[in-house]
N, CA, C and O atoms as CSV, one atom per row, in Angstrom:
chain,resi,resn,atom,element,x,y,z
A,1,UNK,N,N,264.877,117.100,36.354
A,1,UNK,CA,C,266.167,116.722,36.869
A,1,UNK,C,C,267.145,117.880,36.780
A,1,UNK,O,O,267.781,118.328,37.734
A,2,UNK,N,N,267.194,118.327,35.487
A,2,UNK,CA,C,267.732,119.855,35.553
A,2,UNK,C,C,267.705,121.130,36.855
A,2,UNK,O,O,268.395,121.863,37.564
A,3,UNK,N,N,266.691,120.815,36.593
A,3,UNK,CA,C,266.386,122.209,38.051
A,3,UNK,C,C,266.344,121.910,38.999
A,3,UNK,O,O,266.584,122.887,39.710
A,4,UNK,N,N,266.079,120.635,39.845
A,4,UNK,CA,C,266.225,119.903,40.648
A,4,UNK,C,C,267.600,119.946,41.515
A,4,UNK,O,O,268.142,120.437,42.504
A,5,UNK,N,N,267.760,119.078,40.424
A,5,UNK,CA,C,269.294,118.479,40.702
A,5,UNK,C,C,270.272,118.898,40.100
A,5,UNK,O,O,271.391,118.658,40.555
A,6,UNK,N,N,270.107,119.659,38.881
A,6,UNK,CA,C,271.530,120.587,38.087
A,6,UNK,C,C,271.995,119.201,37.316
A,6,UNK,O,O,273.211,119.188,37.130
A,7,UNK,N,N,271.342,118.095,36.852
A,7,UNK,CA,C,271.684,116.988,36.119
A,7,UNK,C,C,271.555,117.376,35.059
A,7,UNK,O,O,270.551,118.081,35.162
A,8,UNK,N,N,272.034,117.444,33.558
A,8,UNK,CA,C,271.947,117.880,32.262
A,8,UNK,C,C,271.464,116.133,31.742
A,8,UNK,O,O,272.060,115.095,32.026
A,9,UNK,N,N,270.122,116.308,30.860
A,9,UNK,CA,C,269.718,115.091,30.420
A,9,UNK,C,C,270.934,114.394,29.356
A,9,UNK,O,O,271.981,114.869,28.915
A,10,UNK,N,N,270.524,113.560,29.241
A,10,UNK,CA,C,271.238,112.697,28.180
A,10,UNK,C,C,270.777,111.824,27.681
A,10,UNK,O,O,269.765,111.381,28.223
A,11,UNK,N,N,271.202,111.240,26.596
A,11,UNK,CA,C,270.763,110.251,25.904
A,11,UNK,C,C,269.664,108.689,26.665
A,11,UNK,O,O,268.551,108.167,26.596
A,12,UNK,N,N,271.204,108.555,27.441
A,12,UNK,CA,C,270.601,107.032,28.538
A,12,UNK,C,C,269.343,107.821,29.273
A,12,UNK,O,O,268.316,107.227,28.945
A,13,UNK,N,N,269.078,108.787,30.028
A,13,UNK,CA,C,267.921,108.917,30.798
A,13,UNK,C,C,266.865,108.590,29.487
A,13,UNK,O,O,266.009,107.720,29.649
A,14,UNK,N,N,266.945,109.221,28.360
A,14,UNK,CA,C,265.700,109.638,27.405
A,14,UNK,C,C,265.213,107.613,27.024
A,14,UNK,O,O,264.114,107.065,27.102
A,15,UNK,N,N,266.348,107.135,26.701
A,15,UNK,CA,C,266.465,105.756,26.851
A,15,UNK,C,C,266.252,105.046,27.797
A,15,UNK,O,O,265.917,103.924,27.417
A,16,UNK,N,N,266.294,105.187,29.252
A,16,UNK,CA,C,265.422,104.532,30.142
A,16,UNK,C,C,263.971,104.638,30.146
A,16,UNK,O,O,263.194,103.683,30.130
A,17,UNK,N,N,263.714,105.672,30.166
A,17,UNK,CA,C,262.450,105.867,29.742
A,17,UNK,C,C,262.112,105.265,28.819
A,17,UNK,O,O,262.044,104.098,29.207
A,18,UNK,N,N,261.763,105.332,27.489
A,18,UNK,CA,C,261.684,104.521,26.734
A,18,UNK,C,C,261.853,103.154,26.737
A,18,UNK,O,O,261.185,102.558,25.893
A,19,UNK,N,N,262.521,102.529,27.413
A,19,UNK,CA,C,262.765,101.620,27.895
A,19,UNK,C,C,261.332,100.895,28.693
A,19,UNK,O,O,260.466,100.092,28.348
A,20,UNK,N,N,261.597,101.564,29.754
A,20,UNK,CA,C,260.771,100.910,30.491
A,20,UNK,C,C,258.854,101.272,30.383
A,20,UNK,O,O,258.053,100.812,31.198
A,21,UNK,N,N,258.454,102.198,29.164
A,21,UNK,CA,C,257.491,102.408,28.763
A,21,UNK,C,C,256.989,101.236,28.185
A,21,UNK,O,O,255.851,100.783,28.306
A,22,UNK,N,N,258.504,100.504,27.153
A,22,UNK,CA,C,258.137,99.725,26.132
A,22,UNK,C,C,258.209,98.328,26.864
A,22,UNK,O,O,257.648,97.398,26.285
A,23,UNK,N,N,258.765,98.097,27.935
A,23,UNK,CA,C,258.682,96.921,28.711
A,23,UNK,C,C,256.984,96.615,29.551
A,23,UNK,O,O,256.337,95.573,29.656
A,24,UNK,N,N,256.725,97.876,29.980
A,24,UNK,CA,C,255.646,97.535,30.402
A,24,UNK,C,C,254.023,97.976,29.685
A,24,UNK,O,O,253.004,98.390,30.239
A,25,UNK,N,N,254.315,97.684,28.261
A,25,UNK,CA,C,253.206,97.731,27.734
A,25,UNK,C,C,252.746,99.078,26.705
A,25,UNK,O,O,251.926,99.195,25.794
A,26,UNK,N,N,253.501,99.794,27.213
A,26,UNK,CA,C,252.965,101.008,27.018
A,26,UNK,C,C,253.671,102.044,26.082
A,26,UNK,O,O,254.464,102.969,26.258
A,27,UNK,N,N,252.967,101.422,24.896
A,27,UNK,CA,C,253.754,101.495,23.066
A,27,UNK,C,C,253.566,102.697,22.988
A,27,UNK,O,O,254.571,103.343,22.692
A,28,UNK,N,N,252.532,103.328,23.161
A,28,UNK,CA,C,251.651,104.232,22.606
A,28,UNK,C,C,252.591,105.916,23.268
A,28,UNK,O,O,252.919,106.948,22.683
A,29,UNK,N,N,252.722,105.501,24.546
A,29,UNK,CA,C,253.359,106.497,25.440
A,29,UNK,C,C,254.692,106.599,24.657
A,29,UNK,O,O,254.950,107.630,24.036
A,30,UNK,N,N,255.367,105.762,24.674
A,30,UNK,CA,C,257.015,105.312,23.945
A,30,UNK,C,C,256.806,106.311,23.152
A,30,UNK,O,O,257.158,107.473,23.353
A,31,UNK,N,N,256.173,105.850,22.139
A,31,UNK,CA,C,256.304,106.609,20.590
A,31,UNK,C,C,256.126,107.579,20.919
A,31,UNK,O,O,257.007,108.381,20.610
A,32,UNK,N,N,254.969,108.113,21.700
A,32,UNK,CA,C,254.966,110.201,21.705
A,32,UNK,C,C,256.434,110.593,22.064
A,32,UNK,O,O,257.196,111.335,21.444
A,33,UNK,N,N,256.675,109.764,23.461
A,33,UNK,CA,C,257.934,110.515,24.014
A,33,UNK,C,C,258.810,110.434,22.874
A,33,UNK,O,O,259.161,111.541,22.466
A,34,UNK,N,N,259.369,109.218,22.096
A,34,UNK,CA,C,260.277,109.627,21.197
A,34,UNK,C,C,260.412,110.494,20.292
A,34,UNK,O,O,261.486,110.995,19.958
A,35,UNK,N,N,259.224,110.763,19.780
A,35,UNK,CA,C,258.507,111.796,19.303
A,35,UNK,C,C,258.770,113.296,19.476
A,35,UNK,O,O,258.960,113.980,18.471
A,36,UNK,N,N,258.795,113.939,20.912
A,36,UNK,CA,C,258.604,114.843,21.375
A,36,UNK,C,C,260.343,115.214,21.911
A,36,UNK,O,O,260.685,116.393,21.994
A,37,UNK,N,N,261.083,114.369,22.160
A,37,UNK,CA,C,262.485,114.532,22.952
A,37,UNK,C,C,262.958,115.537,21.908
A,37,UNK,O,O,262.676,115.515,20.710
A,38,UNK,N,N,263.788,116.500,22.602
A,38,UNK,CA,C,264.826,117.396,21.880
A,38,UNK,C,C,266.000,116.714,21.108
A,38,UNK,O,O,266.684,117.137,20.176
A,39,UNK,N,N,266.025,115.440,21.834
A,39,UNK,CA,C,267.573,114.534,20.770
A,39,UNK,C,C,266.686,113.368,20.108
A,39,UNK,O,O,265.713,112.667,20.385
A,40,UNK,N,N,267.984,113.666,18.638
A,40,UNK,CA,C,267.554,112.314,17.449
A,40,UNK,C,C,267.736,111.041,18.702
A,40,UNK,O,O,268.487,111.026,19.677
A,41,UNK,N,N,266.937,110.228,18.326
A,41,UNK,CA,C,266.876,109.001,19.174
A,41,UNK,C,C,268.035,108.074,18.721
A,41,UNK,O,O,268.186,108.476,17.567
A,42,UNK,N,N,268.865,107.178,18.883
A,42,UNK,CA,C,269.540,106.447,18.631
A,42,UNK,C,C,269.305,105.436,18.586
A,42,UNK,O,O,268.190,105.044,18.932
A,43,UNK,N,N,270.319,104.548,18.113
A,43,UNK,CA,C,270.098,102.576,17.676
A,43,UNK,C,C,269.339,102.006,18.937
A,43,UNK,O,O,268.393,101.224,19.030
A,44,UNK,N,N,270.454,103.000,20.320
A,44,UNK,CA,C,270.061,102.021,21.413
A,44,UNK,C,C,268.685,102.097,21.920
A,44,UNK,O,O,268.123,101.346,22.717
A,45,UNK,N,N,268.158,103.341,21.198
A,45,UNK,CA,C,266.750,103.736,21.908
A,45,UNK,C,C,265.860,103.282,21.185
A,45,UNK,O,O,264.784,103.352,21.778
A,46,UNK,N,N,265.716,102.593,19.608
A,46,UNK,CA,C,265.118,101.891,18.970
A,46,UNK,C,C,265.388,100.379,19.507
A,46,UNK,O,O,264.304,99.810,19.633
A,47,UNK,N,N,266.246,99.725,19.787
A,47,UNK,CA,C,266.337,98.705,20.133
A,47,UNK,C,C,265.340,98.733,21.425
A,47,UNK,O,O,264.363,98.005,21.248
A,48,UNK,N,N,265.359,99.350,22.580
A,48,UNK,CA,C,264.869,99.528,23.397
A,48,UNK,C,C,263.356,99.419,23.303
A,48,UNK,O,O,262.629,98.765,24.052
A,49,UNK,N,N,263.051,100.054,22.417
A,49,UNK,CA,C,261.216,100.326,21.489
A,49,UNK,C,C,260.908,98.967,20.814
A,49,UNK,O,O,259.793,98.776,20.331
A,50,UNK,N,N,261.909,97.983,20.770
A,50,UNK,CA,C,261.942,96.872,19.903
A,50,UNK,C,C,261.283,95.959,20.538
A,50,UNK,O,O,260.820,94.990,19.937
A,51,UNK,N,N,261.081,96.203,22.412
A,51,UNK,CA,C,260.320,95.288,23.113
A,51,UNK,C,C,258.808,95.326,22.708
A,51,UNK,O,O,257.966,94.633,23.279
A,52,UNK,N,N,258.471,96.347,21.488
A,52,UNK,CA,C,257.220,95.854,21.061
A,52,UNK,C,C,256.662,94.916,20.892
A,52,UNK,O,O,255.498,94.659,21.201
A,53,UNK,N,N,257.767,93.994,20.143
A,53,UNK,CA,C,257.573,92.696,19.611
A,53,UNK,C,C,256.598,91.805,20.960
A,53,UNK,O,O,255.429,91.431,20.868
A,54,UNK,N,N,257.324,91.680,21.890
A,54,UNK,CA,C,257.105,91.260,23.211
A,54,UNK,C,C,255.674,91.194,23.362
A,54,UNK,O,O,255.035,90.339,23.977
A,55,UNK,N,N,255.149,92.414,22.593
A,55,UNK,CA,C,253.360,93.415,23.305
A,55,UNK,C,C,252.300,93.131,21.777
A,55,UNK,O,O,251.176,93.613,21.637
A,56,UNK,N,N,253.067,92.173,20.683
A,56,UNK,CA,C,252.643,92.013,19.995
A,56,UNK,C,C,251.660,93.108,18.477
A,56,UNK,O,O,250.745,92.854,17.694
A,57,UNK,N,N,252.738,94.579,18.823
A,57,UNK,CA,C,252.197,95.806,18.089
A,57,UNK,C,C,253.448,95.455,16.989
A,57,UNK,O,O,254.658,95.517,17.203
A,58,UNK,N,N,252.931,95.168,16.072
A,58,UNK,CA,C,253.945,94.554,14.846
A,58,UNK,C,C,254.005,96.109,13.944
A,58,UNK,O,O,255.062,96.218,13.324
A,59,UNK,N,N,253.288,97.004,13.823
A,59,UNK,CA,C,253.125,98.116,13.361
A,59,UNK,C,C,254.235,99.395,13.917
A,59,UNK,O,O,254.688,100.354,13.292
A,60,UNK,N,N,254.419,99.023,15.147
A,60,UNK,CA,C,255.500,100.192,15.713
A,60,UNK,C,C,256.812,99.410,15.846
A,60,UNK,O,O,257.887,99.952,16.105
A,61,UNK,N,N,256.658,98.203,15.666
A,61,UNK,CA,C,258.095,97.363,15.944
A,61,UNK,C,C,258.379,97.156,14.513
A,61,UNK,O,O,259.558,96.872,14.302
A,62,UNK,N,N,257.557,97.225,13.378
A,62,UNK,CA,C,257.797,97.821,11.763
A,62,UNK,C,C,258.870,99.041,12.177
A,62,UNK,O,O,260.089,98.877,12.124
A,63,UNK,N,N,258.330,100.095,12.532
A,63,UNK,CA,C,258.926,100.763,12.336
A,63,UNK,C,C,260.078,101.570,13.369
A,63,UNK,O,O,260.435,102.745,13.446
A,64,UNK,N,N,260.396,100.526,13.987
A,64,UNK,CA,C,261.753,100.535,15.158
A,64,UNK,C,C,262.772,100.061,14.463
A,64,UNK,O,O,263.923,100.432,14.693
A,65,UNK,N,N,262.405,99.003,13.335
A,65,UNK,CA,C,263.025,98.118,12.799
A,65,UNK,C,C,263.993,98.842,11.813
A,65,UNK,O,O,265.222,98.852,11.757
A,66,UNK,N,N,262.977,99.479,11.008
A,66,UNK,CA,C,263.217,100.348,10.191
A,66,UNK,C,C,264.098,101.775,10.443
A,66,UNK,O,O,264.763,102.265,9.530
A,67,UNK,N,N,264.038,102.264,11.531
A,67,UNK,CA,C,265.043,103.526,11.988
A,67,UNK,C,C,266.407,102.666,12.472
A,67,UNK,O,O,267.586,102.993,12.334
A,68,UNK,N,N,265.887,101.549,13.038
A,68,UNK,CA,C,267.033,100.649,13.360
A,68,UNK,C,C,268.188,100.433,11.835
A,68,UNK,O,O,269.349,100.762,11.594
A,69,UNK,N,N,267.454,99.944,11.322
A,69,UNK,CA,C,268.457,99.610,9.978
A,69,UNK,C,C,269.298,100.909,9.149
A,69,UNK,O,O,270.292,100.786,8.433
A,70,UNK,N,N,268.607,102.091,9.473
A,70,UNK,CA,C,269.092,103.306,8.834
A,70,UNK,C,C,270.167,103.745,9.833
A,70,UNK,O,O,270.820,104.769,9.628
């Protein structure tokens, strides 16, 4: 998007993503990307990861929970 378009990322893009990784199943992807992003992730981007629950991975929604509360 940067070079593209001259858009500077931000928080909400890194959070859509995440978002919609964790909506459609796909825990495993979520976590690297959060993982790998240049910015600390925020409440809203753990909440977002929280649709684990949804996918029934009680192990990564442990620990959404947990960055959540800190």
């Amino acid at each position: 998007m940067t070079e593209i378009y001259g858009i500077e990322l931000e928080m909400i893009h890194y959070g859509c993503v995440v978002d919609l990784l964790a909506i459609y199943g796909q825990l495993e992807e979520a976590w690297k990307f959060i993982t790998i992003m240049p910015v600390q992730p925020d409440s809203d981007m753990w909440t977002s990861f929280l649709s684990c629950f949804f996918h029934k991975n009680q192990e990564l929604s442990k620990i959404a929970i947990e960055k959540l509360l800190k």
